[in-house]
PAVOLUM-387797 format. One line per 8 residues: number of its first residue (from 1); for each residue x, y, z of C-alpha. Coordinates in steps of 0.5 Angstrom, whole numbers. Example, Ala and Ser with C-alpha at 12.3 -4.5 7.8 and 13.67 -1.06 7.14 Angstrom:
residues 2
1) 25:-9:16; 27:-2:14
***
This chain:
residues 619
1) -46:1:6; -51:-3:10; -48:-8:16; -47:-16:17; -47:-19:23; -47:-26:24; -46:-30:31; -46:-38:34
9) -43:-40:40; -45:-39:47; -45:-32:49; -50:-28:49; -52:-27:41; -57:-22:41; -51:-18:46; -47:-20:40
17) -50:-18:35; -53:-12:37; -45:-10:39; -43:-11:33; -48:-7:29; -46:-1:34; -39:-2:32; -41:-1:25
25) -46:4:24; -40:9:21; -42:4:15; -48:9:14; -56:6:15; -63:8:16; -67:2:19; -63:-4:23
33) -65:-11:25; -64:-17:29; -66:-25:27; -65:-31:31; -68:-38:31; -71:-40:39; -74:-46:41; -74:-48:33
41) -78:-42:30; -75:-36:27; -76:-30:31; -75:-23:28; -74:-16:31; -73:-10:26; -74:-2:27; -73:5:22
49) -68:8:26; -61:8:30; -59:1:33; -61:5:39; -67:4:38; -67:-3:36; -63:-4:43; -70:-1:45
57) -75:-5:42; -71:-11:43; -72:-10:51; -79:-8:50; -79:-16:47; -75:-18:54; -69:-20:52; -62:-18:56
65) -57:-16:54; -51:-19:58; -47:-23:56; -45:-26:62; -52:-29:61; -53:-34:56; -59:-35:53; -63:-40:50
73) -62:-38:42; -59:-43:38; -56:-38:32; -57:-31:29; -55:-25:25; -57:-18:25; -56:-12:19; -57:-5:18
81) -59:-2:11; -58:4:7; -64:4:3; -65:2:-5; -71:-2:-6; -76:1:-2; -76:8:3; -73:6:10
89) -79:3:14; -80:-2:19; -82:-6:14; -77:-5:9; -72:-6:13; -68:-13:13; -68:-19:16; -72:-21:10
97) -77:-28:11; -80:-33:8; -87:-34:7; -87:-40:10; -83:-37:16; -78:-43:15; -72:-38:12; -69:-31:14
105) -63:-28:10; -60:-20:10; -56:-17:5; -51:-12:3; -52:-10:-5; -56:-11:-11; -60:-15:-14; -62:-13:-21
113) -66:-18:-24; -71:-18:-17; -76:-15:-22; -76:-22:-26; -75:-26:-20; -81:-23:-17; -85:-24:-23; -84:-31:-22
121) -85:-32:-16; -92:-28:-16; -94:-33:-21; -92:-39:-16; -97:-35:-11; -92:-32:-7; -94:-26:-3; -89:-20:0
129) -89:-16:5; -84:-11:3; -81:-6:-3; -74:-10:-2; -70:-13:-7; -68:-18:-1; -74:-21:0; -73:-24:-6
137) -69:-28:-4; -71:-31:2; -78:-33:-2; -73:-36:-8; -69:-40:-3; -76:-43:0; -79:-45:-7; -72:-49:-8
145) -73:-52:-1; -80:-54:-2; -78:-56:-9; -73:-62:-7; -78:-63:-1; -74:-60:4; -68:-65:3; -63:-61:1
153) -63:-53:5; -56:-52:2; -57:-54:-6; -63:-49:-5; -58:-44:-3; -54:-46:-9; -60:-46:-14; -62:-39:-11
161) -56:-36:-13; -55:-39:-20; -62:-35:-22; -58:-28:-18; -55:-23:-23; -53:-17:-18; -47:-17:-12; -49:-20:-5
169) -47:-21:1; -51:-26:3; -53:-29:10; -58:-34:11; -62:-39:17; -67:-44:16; -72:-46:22; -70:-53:21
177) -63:-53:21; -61:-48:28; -55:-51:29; -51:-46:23; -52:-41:18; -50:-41:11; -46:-35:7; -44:-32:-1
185) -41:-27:-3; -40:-23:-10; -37:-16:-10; -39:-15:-3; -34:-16:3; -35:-22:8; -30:-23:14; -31:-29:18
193) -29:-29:25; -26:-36:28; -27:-37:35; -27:-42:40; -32:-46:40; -36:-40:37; -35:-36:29; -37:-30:27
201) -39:-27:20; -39:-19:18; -39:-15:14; -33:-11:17; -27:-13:21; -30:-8:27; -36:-12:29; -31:-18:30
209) -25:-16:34; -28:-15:41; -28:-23:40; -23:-26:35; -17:-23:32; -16:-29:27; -20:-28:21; -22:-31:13
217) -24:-26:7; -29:-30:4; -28:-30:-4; -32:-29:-10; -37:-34:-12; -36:-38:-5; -41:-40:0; -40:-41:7
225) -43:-46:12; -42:-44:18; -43:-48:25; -40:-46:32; -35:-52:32; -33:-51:24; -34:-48:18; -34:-50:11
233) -33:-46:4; -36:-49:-2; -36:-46:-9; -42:-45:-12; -43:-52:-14; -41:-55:-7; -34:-57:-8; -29:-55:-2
241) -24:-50:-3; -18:-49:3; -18:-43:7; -13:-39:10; -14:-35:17; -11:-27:17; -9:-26:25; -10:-17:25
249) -6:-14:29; -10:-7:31; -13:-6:38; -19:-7:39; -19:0:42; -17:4:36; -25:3:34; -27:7:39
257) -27:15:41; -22:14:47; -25:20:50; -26:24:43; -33:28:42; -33:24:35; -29:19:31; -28:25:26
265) -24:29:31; -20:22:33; -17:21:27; -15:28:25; -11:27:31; -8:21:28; -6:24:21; 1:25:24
273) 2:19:27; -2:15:22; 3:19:16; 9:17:20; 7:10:19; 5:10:12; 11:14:10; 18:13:15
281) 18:5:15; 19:5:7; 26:10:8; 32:8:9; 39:10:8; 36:14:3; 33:10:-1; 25:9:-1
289) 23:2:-1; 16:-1:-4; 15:-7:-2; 12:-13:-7; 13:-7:-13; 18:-9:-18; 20:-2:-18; 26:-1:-23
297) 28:2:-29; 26:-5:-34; 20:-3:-30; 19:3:-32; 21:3:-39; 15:-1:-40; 10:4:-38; 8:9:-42
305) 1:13:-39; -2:12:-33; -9:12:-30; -11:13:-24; -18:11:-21; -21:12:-16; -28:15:-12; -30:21:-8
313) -24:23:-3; -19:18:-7; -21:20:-13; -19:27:-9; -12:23:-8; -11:21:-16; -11:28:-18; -6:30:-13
321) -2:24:-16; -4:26:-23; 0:32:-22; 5:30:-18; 8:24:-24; 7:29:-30; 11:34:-27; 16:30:-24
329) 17:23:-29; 14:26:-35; 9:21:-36; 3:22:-39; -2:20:-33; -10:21:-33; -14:20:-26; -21:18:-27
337) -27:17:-24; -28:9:-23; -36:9:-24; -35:13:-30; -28:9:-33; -31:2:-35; -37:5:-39; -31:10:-42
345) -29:5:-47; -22:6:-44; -16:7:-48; -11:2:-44; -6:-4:-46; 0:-7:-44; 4:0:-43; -1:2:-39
353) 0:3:-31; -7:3:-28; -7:6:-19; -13:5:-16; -13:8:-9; -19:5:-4; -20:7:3; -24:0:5
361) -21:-5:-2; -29:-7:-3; -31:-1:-6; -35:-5:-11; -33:1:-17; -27:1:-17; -26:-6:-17; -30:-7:-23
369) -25:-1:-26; -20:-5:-23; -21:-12:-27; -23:-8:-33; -17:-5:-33; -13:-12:-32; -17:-15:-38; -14:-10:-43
377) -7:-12:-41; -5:-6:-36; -1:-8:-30; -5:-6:-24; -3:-2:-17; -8:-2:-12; -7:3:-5; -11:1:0
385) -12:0:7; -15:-6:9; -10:-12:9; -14:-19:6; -19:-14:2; -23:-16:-6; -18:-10:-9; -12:-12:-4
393) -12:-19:-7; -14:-18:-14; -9:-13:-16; -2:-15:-19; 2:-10:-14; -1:-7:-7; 1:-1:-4; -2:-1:4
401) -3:5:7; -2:4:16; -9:9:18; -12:4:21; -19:3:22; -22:9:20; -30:9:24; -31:17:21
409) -35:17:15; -32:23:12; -25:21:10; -19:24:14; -13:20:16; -14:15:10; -13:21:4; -7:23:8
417) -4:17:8; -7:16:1; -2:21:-1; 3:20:2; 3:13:-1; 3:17:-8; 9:22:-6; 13:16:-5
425) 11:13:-11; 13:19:-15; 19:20:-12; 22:14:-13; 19:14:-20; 22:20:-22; 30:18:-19; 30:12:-22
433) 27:15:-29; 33:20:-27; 29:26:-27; 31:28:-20; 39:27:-17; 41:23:-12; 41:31:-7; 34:32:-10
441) 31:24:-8; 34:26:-1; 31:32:0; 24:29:-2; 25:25:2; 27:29:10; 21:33:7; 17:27:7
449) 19:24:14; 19:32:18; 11:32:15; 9:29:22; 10:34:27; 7:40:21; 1:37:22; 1:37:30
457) 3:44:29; -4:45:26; -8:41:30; -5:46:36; -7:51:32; -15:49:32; -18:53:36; -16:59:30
465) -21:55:25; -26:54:31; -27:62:31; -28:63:24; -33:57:23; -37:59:29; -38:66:25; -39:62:17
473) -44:56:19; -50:60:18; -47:60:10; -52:58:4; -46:57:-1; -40:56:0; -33:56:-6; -27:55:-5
481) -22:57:-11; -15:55:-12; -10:54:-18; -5:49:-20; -4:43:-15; -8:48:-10; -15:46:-14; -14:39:-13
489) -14:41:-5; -20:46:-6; -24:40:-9; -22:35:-3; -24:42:2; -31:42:-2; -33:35:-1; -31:35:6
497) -35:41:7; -41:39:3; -41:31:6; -42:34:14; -46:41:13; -50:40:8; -48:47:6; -48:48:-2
505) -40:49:-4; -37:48:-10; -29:48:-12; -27:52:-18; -20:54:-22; -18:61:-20; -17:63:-27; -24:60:-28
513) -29:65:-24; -28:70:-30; -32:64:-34; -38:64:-32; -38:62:-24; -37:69:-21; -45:70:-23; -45:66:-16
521) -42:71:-11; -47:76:-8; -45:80:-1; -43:75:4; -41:69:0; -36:65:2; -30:63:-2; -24:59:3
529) -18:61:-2; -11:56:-1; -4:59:-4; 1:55:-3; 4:56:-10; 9:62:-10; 9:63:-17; 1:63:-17
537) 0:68:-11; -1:74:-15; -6:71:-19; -10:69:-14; -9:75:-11; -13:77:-17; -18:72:-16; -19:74:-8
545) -20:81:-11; -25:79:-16; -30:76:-11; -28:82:-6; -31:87:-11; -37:83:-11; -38:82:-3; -35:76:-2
553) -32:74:5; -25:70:3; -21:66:8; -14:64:5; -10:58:8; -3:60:6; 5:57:8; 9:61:13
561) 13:64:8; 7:68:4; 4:70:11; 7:77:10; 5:78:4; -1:83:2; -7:79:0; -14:82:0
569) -17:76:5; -21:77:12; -18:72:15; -12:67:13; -10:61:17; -2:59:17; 1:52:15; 8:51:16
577) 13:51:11; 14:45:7; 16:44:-1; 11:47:-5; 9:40:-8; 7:37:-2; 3:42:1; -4:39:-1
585) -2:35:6; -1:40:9; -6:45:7; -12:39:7; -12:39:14; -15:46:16; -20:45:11; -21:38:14
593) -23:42:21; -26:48:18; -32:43:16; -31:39:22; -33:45:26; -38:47:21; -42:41:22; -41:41:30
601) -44:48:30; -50:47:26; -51:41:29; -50:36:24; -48:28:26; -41:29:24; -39:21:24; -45:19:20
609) -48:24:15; -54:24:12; -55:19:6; -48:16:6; -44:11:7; -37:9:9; -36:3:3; -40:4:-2
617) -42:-4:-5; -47:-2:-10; -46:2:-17
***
């Protein structure tokens, strides 16, 4: 959700800058911009629209983008906003400037008090040019600079941010100051990118890695001062704290499309890989090994319930591990939705096991459910997939998922190995609490390490779930019914197709239709069924025919072992065989195609979706 780019150095900044906000449009954004200070004055360049067309104008402005050439611009930052305060516009879109054109600021998050502060300003003869929060601000830091006589541009920062109540990531420049530009942050990521004679920020590791792999995850409550030699990190009161740089080991190409029409499609390509990494490095001789988890019975004895929490598609991933630790360990386990759970007055103390899943770690409502849970006593487990991010390093015990960068704003490969993070904590749970024997723990565990080539198998299967897309996507709704563990599966299917093709759908309990929601199926309709539980199989065979009767068109994904089976589908799609608790890993991936290819058809934009953003920073 909305991106930061920050650069100083001797490279072509605005080539840099408008590369790195390239590298971050999967974030999700409706307008972009560009700030710089040149020849001593601030200079700004914003559009509503793509980045392309921010390249655009900036050439019409008659600036080159080629890095080998070196130009004359001293510092600057660029942004893409998703819009909150104020419809997207040109004038809405950041960088935000002061009104005497001395200060310029972007930032991620929210400032709630803006209204107050606005009041305030407006009282001082302040006048803005635009809906946002951020231009607040700008103006804010300007009254303090002026305030000390434009003595002490950082102690204006500082000021600034004491009055701030919301999350920010926020960077600044200042006219009189070109040779650095100053950051803070609170609930809201910053990666800092340590160079040769040069340093980056960013709001994401992929704007930077074309330039430096040695990084800084910026802290809470810290302020950046940054020059093209050094950089220096101060509490909010100005006193230094030490930092530690994080090399990243990922190739810079794994950002891009290597030849794929869409960073979607890439990755679903990368789930067998990026599961055998997750999965097969933590088994050996038989055991499964969960680094940093002390993961034993004086452990486990002190766990009496356990909540998972998490949002959207890792929400999707805690129900699946709900079910999976109730059957297996026996251990009463909620699974909740982080934007509700600290309003929820939760029930947790001490004995209580908190799992938060988050594909980018900053995910600002599972952090505060994650802190909240802390503070009543539990014990916290994070799953997660950026190394060095907010939830990473605030969890008691991390658990890291190995899909890499995934660019794609519908999740794939990250809720993939999402699970497989939670089948190798239910499995070895349940044989250390002794509710599984030592064949069973096994056995689990080949399961596991043969789930790679299974997926492959699908992937080579595409072309079947291509056809059946190509005849559906003109539907109006769309339902997808299953039982057991298999309507955790239709919940995740649902939203997959919801977030790509814009086409209504919902995920219903098969037992549920009967209950009111069968009201919804008329002729035509389309209901994608999973069955992968045997001994459910004639119960949704009843469902199947319930919406039959009424005109429903019905695809089932099933395993081998029920293909021969009579079920009143039109079509059906096959997944290996597999235990039937794993089968959510398999049975996602279909669905993950059919409304991949549902979207392609009606020509939707598969990486970016319409409204949405990859981390979401904002409540």
């Amino acid at each position: 959700m909305c991106g930061i780019v920050g650069y100083i150095g001797d490279r072509n900044t605005l080539s840099v800058l408008l590369n790195g906000l390239t590298r971050l449009e999967y974030r999700g954004y409706d307008s972009a911009g560009v700030t710089f200070i040149r020849d001593g004055e601030i200079q700004l360049i914003k559009k509503k629209g793509h980045v392309s067309e921010l390249k655009a104008e900036v050439a019409r402005c008659g600036f080159v983008l080629d890095e080998s050439l070196v130009n004359s611009i001293d510092v600057g930052m660029g942004h893409t906003r998703w819009a909150t305060h104020g419809a997207p516009s040109d004038e809405n879109s950041h960088p935000h400037i002061s009104m005497d054109k001395k200060i310029c600021v972007v930032h991620n998050g929210i400032i709630e008090n803006y209204d107050e502060l606005r009041t305030f300003l407006k009282r001082k003869g302040y006048k803005f040019a635009s809906e946002t929060d951020t231009e607040v601000a700008a103006q804010l830091i300007e009254y303090y600079y002026l305030q000390n006589d434009k003595k002490d541009f950082e102690e204006a920062v500082r000021a600034t941010l004491r009055d701030i109540v919301g999350s920010y990531a926020l960077v600044i420049v200042c006219a009189d100051y070109p040779d650095r530009l100053i950051c803070a942050k609170k609930d809201n990521p910053i990666v800092i990118g340590i160079g040769e004679n040069e340093n980056f920020v960013a709001s994401d590791i992929p704007a930077l890695i074309e330039y430096t792999r040695d990084v800084v995850f910026m802290e809470d409550n810290c302020i950046l001062i940054m020059k093209k030699d050094s950089i220096r990190i101060t509490d909010i009161h100005g006193d230094e704290i030490s930092y530690k740089p994080t090399h990243i080991d990922w190739d810079a190409d794994a950002a891009q499309k290597g030849g794929y029409a869409h960073f979607m499609m890439k990755e679903m390509f990368e789930e067998p890989k990026a599961f055998e990494a997750t999965v097969n490095s933590r088994i050996k001789d038989g055991e499964i090994f969960l680094e940093h988890i002390p993961m034993d019975k004086d452990f486990l004895s002190k766990i009496k319930n356990i909540n998972f929490v998490a949002c959207g598609t890792a929400y999707h991933a805690g129900c699946v591990g709900k079910h999976l630790i109730e059957k297996l360990c026996r251990i009463p386990t909620n699974c909740c939705v982080a934007s509700e759970y600290v309003y929820s007055d939760p029930i947790v103390d001490s004995s209580t096991l908190t799992i938060v899943i988050s594909q980018s770690g900053e995910t600002l409502d599972t952090m505060r459910a994650m802190r909240e849970a802390s503070k009543l006593g539990s014990k916290t487990l994070a799953i997660v997939n950026v190394i060095g991010s907010t939830v990473a390093r605030e969890a008691d015990y991390v658990l890291y998922t190995a899909a890499g960068p995934e660019i794609s704003v519908a999740s794939t490969k990250a809720f993939t190995t999402q699970l497989a993070c939670i089948y190798l904590i239910a499995f070895k749970m349940a044989h250390i609490l002794g509710k599984i024997d030592d064949s069973q723990y096994v056995e689990y565990q080949e399961e596991l390490k043969a789930i790679p080539s299974k997926l492959t198998s699908i992937l080579n299967k595409q072309s079947e779930i291509q056809k059946f897309a190509s005849m559906q996507f003109n539907a109006d709704s769309i339902f997808f019914i299953g039982r057991g563990i298999d309507y955790y599966l239709s919940m995740e299917a649902s939203l997959k197709l919801k977030e790509l093709s814009y086409i209504h759908s919902e995920a219903y309990p098969g037992g549920e239709l009967k209950h009111g929601t069968i009201a919804l199926i008329e002729e035509g309709t389309l209901v994608v069924s999973p069955i992968t539980q045997e001994a459910l199989a004639s119960k949704m065979e009843s469902n199947i025919k319930e919406v039959k009767t009424r005109g429903a068109i019905v695809l089932a994904i099933v395993p081998e072992k029920l293909n021969n089976r009579e079920f009143s589908c039109d079509e059906k799609f096959v997944i290996p065989d597999t235990d039937e608790l794993l089968t959510p890993i398999l049975g996602v991936l279909p669905c993950q195609l059919f409304a991949y290819y549902m979207a392609v058809n009606k020509g939707c934009d598969v990486d970016k979706p319409r409204n949405l953003a990859k981390s979401v920073t904002v409540e």
